[in-house]
Each structure stands twice: as structure tokens, then as C-alpha cells.
N, C-alpha and C positions, 0 to 999 in steps of 0.2 A: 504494500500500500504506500504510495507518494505522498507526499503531504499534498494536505487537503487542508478546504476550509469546516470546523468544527466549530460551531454555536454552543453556548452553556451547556456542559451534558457531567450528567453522573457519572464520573471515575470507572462505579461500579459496572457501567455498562458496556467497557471495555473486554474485552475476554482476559482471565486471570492465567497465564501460563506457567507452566513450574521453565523454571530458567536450567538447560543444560548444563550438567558437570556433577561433579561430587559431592555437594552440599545440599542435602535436602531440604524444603525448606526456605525455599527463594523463587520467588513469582514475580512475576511484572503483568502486566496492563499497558502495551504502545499505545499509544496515540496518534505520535507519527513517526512517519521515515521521510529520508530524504530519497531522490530521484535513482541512490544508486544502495537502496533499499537500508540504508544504515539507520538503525533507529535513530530518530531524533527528541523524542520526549516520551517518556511512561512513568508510570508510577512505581515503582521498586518494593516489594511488600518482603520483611524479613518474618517469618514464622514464629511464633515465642521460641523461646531454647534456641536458634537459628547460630551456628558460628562458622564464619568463612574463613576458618583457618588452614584446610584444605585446600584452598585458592592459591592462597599467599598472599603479598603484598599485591595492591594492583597498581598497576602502572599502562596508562593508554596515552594514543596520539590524537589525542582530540582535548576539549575545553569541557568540561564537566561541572555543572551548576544543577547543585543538590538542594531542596527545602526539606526541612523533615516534617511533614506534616502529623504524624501521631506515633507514640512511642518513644524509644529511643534507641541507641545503638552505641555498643563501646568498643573503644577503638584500643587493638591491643597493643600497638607499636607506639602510639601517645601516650594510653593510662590514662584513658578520659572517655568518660560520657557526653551523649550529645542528643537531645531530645528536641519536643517538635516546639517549632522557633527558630530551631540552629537552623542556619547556613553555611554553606561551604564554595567557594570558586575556587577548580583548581584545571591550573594548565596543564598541557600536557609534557609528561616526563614526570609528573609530581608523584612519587610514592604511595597509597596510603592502604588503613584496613591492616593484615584483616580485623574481622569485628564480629562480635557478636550481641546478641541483645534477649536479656530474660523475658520478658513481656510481649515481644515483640515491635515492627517498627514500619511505618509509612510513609514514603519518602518521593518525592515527585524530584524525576532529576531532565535536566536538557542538557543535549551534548554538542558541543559546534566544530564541526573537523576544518580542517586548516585551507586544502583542497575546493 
């Protein structure tokens, strides 16, 4: 799906997909993509008990602007919490994660690649 134009719409009405790889427990909701299918906005849904330390550290080449809209998530390589409120802008090359979060976490992120 290309980006499109989307009017006020429930979150919820996005399809909830479990996110591939080793970490159970992590879902997304697109919203959109850009022309060369790369996500461009969803919603990031961490499962209570959730930890992506199985991942590792992530690190991508793109611009990455996170809101955390419910929950929170702890970040194991800082030793800090960050619940809904927090923001984050981080370019690309920037380190972060992994993380995991007791309660779980809801987090709407947009990513802007360079390209």
C-alpha cells in the first residue's frame, strides 16, 4: 500500500500484525508506506512481559520519530524508563533498545529515509 490520503480513523482499524523475528510479542498496525513499499508510519504495540533483547541493539538508515502513546518501555543499554509522553528523534546510525516493558507499550512511530 502507497501512501494515501487517510481522514481521522481509529488506530484500531488498522490490521494488528505480529512483527517477524524472534521476539514474541510485537505487533504493528501500518498506516502507511512509501512508493517503494517501506513502511512509513504505524503504530508499534509491545505485549506486556515483551523484551527485544533477542534483537539487539537496533540501528537503521533512516530518521525515526517515536511518540509513546500508552504504556511504557525500558530501555536496557540506558537504565531508563520511558512512558506515554516520551518522545524520541533519532537519526540514522543512532544505536538504541533493546527494551522491554512489564505492562506493556503503544507507541506510534514515523520513519523518513534519506533517499
Amino acid at each position: 500500500m502507497a501512501e494515501r490520503a487517510i481522514e481521522f480513523t481509529d488506530y484500531h482499524q488498522f490490521p494488528l500484525e505480529p512483527i517477524p523475528g524472534p521476539v514474541p510479542g510485537l505487533s504493528q498496525r501500518v498506516i502507511s508506506r512509501d512508493k517503494r513499499g517501506r513502511i512509513v508510519a504505524r503504530v508499534l504495540e509491545y505485549a506486556p512481559g515483551v523484551d527485544t533483547t533477542p534483537n539487539g541493539i537496533a540501528v537503521h538508515d533512516f530518521w525515526e520519530d517515536i511518540f509513546i502513546l500508552k504504556g511504557s518501555a525500558f530501555d536496557l543499554t540506558l537504565g531508563r524508563e520511558f512512558s506515554a509522553g516520551s518522545v524520541a528523534s533519532r537519526p540514522p546510525g543512532m544505536p538504541h533498545g533493546p527494551w522491554t516493558s512489564v505492562d506493556g507499550c503503544v507507541m506510534y512511530e514515523v520513519d523518513r529515509y534519506l533517499d
